[in-house]
N, C-alpha and C positions, 0 to 999 in steps of 0.2 A: 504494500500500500504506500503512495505516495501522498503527499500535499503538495499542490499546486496553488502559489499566491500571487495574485496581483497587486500592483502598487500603484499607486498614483489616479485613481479611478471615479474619485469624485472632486469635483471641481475644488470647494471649499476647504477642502484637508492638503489637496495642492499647496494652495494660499498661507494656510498657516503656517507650512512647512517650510513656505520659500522654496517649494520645487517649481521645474520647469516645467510646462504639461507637457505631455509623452503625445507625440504623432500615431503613436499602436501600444497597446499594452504591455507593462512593466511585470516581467517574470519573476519569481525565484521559487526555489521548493525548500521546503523543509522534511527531514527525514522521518521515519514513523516514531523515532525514539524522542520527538519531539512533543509529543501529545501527552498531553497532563491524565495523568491516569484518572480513572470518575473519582470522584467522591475528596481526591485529596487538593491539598490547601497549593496554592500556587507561594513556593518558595524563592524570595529575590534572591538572586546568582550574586553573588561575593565580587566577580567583576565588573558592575558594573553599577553607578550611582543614580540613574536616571531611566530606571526601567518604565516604559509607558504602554500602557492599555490601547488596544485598538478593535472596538467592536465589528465584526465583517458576518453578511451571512454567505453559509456555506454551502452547497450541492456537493451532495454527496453518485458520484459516476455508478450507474445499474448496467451497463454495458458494456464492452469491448469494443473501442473506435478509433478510427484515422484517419485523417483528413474529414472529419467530419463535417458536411455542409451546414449552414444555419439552419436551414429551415428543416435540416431533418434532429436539431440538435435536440430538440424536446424530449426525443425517444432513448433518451442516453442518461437519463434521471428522473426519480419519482422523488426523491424525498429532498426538501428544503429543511437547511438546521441554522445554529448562531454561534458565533465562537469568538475568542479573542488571540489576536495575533499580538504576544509580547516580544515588543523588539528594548532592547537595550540601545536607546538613541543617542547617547554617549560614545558607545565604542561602532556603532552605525555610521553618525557623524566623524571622526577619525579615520573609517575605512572607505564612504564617500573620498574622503577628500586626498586620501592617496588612489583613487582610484581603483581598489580593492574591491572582491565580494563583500556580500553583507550577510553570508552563513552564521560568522560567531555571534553576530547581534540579533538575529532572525529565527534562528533554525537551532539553539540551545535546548539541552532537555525541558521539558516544560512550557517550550513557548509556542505550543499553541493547544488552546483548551475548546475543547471539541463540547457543546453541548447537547441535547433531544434533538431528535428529530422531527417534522411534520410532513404527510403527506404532501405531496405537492396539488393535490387537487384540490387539498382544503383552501387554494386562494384563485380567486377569479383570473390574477395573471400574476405570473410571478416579476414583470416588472414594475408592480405598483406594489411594495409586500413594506413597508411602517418595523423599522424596531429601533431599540434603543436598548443604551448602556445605565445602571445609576449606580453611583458609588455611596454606600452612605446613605440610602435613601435619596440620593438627590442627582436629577436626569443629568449626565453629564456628556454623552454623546446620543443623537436620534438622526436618522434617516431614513431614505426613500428608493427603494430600486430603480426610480426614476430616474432619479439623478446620476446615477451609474453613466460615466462617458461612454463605458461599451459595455452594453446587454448582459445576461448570462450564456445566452445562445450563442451571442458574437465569440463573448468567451471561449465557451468550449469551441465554439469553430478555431478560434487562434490558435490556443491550447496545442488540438489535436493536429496542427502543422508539424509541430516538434514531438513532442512526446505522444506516445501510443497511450489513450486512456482507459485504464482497467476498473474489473468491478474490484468497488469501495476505497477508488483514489476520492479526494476530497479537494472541492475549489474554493477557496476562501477568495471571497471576489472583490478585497476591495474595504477600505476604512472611508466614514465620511468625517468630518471635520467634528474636533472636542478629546481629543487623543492627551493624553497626561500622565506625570507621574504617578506608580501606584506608592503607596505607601503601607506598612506594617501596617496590620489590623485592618484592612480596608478590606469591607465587605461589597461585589459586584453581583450586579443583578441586570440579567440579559433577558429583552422579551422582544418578542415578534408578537404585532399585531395583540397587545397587549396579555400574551401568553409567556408564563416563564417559562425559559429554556435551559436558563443554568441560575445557580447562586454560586457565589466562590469568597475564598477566605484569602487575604493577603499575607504571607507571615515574613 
């Protein structure tokens, strides 16, 4: 199983970032040993001072595909889930700037927390799908699959140019703007469409 993420995919987290927008979607994977196993607490990594939360929802791959066209990409996933992509944007920023990957800041054990799944039929289109991050009880990222610069269809169409997509690779599509330090003690609470998906503990 792989994870497939994309970066830079909504306009507003662009912004805050001070990235440049991307002309085609921004790749990277993270390995399976990356996924916060259920139930446990997401532990800050010793290297790094500025771990930041990044709410994305996920599709989870029901097929085997390549080169997969857009318009057949619907048939390549049932289930929509919510997750958080923790990157270490400290040691991210340093590796930008040499020009380096961004595996050790992205792709660490732990950084990335997978949570429920939902049918994909439970929503009239999955690019109109509402969720939101709150830390603490208090909403601190929300978006819109709308606003997504390229679709989730588009997506896996990209995707499946390069890598071959198997059953139960996972696409994390993407952060919208409200991304921040976490801190000890800080309790995370993920819902789509006012459904929770995860709670988590920050230690």
């Amino acid at each position: 199983m792989k994870i497939i993420c994309i970066g830079r995919n909504y306009t507003e987290h662009i912004k805050e970032l001070a990235n440049e927008r991307p002309t085609e979607p921004v790749l990277f994977l993270k390995p399976d040993t990356a996924v916060l196993l259920k139930n446990q607490p997401f532990f800050i990594p010793d290297f790094s001072n500025d771990v930041h939360f990044e709410v994305e929802v996920l599709v989870k791959i029901s097929k085997v595909g390549k080169y997969i066209d857009k318009k057949f990409a619907h048939k390549y996933y049932n289930e929509i889930g919510l997750g958080i992509d923790f990157t270490a944007r400290d040691l991210q920023q340093k590796l930008k700037q040499k020009g380096l990957p961004w595996e050790k800041a992205k792709a660490f054990d732990g950084a990335a927390m997978i949570g429920k799944w939902l049918p994909k039929s439970d929503f009239e289109s999955v690019d109109a799908i509402n969720f939101q991050l709150e830390r603490n009880g208090n909403l601190v990222q929300q978006g819109n699959t709308s606003h997504m610069l390229w679709k989730i269809d588009e997506l896996i169409e990209y995707v499946s140019k390069y890598f071959t997509l198997k059953i139960g690779d996972i696409i994390f599509t993407g952060t919208p703007s409200g991304v921040a330090k976490v801190e000890a003690n800080d309790e995370l609470r993920g819902l789509i469409e006012n459904i929770e998906m995860f709670k988590l503990t920050i230690k």
